[in-house]
C-alpha positions in Angstrom: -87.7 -72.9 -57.2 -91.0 -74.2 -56.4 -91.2 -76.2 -52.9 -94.8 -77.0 -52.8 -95.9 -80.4 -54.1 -98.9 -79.9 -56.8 -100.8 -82.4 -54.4 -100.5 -79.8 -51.9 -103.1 -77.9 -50.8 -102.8 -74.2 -50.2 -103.6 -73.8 -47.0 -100.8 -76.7 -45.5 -97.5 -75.7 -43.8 -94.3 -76.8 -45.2 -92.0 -78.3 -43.0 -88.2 -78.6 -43.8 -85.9 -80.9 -42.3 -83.3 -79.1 -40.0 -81.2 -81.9 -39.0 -78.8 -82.4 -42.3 -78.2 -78.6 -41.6 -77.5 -79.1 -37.6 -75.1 -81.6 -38.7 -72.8 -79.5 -40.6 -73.0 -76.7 -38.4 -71.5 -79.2 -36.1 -69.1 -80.6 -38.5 -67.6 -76.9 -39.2 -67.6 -76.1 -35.4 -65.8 -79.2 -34.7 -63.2 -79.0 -37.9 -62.6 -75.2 -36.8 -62.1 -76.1 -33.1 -59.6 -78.8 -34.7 -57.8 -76.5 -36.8 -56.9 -73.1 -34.5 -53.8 -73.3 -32.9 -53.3 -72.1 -29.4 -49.8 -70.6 -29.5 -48.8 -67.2 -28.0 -48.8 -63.9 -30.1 -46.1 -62.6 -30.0 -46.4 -59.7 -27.8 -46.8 -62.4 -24.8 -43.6 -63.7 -25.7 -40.8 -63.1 -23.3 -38.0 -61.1 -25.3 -34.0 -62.7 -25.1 -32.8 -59.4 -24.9 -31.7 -59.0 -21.2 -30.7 -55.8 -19.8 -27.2 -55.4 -18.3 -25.6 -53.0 -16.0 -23.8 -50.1 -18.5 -21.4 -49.4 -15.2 -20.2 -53.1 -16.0 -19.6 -53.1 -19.5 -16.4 -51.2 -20.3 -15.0 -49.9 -23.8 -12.6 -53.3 -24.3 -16.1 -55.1 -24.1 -17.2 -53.8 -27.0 -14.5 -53.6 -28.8 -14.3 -56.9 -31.9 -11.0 -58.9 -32.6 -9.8 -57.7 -35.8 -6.5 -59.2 -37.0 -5.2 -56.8 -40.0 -2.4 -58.2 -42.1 -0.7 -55.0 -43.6 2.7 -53.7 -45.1 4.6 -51.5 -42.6 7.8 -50.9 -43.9 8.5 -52.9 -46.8 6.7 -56.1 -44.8 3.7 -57.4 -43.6 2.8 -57.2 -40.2 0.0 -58.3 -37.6 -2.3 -55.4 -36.6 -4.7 -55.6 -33.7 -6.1 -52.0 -33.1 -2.6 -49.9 -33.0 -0.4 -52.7 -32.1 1.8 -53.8 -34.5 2.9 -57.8 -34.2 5.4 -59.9 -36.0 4.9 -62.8 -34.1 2.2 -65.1 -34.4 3.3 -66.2 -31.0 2.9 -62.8 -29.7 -0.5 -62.2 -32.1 -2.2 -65.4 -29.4 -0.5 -64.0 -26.5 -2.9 -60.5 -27.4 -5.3 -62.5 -28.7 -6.2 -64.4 -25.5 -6.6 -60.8 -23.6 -9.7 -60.3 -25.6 -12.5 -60.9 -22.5 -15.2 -62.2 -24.6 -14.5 -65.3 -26.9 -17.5 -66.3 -28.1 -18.2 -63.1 -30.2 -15.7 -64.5 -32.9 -12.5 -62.5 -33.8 -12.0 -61.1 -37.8 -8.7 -61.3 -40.1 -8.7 -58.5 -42.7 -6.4 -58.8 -45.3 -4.7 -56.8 -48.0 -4.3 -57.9 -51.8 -0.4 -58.7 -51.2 -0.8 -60.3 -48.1 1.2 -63.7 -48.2 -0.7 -66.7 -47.3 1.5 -68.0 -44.4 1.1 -65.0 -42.4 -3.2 -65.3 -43.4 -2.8 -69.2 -42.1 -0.8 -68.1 -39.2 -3.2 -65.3 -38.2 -6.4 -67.7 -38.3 -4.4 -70.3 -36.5 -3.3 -67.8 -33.3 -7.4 -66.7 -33.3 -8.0 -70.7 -32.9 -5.2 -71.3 -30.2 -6.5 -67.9 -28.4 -9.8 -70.3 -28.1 -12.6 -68.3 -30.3 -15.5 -70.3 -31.8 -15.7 -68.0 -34.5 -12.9 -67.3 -37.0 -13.9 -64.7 -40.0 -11.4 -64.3 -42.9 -12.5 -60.8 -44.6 -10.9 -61.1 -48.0 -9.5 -58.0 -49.5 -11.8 -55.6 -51.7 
């Protein structure tokens, strides 16, 4: 690429205009400025875990509501850990001793569990007042 002019003489300078290229040098600085966001990384981010006292938590805290609907002695029963429950009066009245609601309780089923007793279990979780209600179906 040739940027003389033949009319040129050899001995002149050429001069090239710098301002179309100032001006997009500016455009870029401005678009990039535009662009960038400004949020925190994440390793300035506080965390949601917060710590708790292990002398406070004890074993019943950890402990999920699991409803098990199995055969003991030719009929279903209510299970909740080694409690066996006929009632669904009595399943709320255990129920509502669970300390922490809001962790959601389970009903685990067997294959020849009938479904008034599967109704009846997810209703007492509801009347024991926890949000969450899980049906586990059988396997």
């Amino acid at each position: 690429m040739r940027l003389t002019n033949r009319r040129t003489q050899h001995g002149e300078k050429i001069e090239l205009s710098m301002t179309s290229m100032i001006d997009v040098v500016f455009l870029l600085l401005i678009f990039f400025m535009t662009t960038a966001s400004f949020v925190k990384t994440e390793r300035q981010l506080d965390s949601n875990i917060k710590n708790q006292d292990s002398s406070s938590a004890s074993a019943s805290d950890l402990e999920p509501a699991i409803v098990d609907i199995v055969e003991s002695g030719g009929r279903f029963v209510f299970r909740v850990g080694a409690r066996d429950v006929q009632d669904s009066g009595e399943l709320t009245r255990i129920l509502r001793q669970f300390p922490s609601k809001l962790d959601g309780a389970y009903v685990k089923v067997s294959d020849e569990a009938p479904f008034g007793m599967v109704a009846a279990a997810i209703q007492a979780c509801k009347d024991a007042d926890f949000t969450i209600v899980t049906y586990v179906p059988p396997k």
